[in-house]
Steps between C-alpha positions, in 0.01 A plus 500: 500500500256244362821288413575511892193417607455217234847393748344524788220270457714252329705515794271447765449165356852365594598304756790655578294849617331292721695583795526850458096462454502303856734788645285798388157245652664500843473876559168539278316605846643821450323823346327369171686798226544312165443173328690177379499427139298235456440399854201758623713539818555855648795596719733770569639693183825450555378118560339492181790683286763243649253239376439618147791605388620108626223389284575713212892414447418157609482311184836726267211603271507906662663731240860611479618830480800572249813664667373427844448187564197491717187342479355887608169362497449237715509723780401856369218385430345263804590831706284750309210237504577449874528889614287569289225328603585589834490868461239475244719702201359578150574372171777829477688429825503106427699539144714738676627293766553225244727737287671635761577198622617339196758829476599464803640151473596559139721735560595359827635224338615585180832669693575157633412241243651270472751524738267456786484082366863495522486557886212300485185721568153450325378863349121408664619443827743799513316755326151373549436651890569834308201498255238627764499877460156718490265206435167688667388780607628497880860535323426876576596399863854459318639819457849516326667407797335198564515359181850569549462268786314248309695412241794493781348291698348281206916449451510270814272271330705469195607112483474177263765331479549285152655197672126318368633519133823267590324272774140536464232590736134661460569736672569731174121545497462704824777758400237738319298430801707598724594829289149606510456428872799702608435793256133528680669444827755747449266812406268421767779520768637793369086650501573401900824692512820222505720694297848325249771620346468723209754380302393192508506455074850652439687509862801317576307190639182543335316341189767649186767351727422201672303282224793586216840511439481767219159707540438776274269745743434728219283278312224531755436840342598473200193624227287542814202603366534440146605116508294266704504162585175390364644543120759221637284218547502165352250233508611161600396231278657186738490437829860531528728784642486772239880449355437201334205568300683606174726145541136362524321619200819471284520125581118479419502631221799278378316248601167593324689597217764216412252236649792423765432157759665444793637198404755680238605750726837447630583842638383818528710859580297787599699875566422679765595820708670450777250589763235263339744214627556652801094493549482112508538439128789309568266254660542158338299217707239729678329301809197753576271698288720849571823378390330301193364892395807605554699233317596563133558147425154373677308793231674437221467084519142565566473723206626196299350281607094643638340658162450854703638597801156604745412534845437107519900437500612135505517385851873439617621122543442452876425793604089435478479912393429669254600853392210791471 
């Protein structure tokens, strides 16, 4: 959690969560439930979770979870602080809503990755509206049924595509926004009574189906109760997309190692799985900051030729940015 909220401030220093800042500031008239990060501005909790969780995947530094990956959370985590400031929850209830969030998209996505990137879908904006699931104490308004509904209705959220990894675009950042926003949206309509379809997760058109080609349903309860998610999570140490931090530290090290310069390297050949180059690391001349922390070739020239990758990336020729 402190990792995530290390994200969050770092992220609401960027100028690229400035509009979703300025969006959120339009409706701030509203009923003052939670806060910003960093900005001493209250809104509505669902306001506040969209706004977070943009801030807290906003600068590729939010953890990855092995087996699913999801950044779990960016937005598992803006939602307990929002609901639960809101409905005023205890230090028990918060961690509980962040685990049970974090299994809930876990397992959510480990039956799909990674054939949800070969149809093109990003795990945070599919699975993310999901997450939201007994986060305060007026959950008990949710009986079975309408959590039921919830999580059904949370499905027509799901969205993100990952056309921003091949053409660019900030708007990557707002995807575990918008997961959080929908997941609060979703359990508050079903609290008022709008009802979805229940087999929304494994049904013919539903989640399993629709966001890959070859989903394995059983995994979402596989160990339940005796694996969890939290064991799965890895640190990142770049501000990269998660698959090509191994490629990274092996180059540095070479580097630090053998004493390598730029200037004598001629070539370099880096393996990777298949989904990894299907997630933008096939990127070669990147022309924003999201498709240079996506691009394999960007990291690994930087890693030559910058004596540590950090947060203060080289800016890219012409671009006048600079990666988070």
């Amino acid at each position: 959690m402190r990792d995530q909220l290390a994200c969050q401030l770092l992220g609401s220093t960027m100028p690229w969560t400035e509009p979703a800042l300025r969006l959120v500031e339009l409706g701030k008239g509203g009923r003052p439930e939670s806060t910003i990060v960093n900005r001493g501005i209250r809104c509505l909790a669902a306001d506040a979770a969209f706004l977070n969780a943009t801030y807290g995947q906003a600068c590729e530094m939010d953890e990855s979870v092995h087996g699913a990956g999801g950044h779990i959370g960016a937005a598992t985590v803006p939602i307990a602080l929002a609901m639960g400031e809101r409905e005023s929850i205890d230090g028990r209830q918060f961690l509980l809503a962040i685990i049970c969030g974090y299994e809930i998209m876990y397992r959510l996505m480990a039956a799909i990755t990674p054939h949800n990137i070969e149809r093109g879908f990003h795990g945070q904006g599919i699975a993310g509206p999901y997450r939201r699931r007994r986060r305060g104490r007026q959950d008990h308004d949710l009986d079975a049924e309408r959590l039921t509904h919830a999580i059904a209705i949370a499905g027509s959220h799901s969205c993100g595509p990952l056309e921003y990894d091949q053409s660019g675009g900030e708007v990557k950042r707002i995807h575990a926004g918008l997961g959080a926003r929908g997941g609060v949206h979703a359990a508050l309509l079903a609290q008022f009574g709008l009802t979805g379809p229940p087999t929304i997760i494994e049904g013919k058109r539903g989640f399993c189906n629709l966001f890959a080609a070859q989903a394995r349903p059983a995994r979402i309860l596989e160990d339940l109760g005796s694996r969890f998610s939290l064991d799965a999570i890895s640190f990142k140490m770049y501000p990269t997309v998660g698959a090509l931090h191994t490629s990274i530290a092996a180059v540095t090290r070479l580097v630090d190692e053998h004493g390598i310069v730029a200037g004598n390297v001629a070539k370099v050949r880096v393996g990777v799985a298949k989904g990894t180059l299907l997630h933008g690391a096939s990127i070669r001349e990147p022309h924003d900051v999201v498709s240079a922390q996506f691009s394999l070739a960007y990291s690994i020239a930087l890693g030559i030729v910058s004596d540590r990758m950090t947060c203060n990336i080289i800016p890219i020729p012409g671009s006048g940015a600079t990666p988070g």
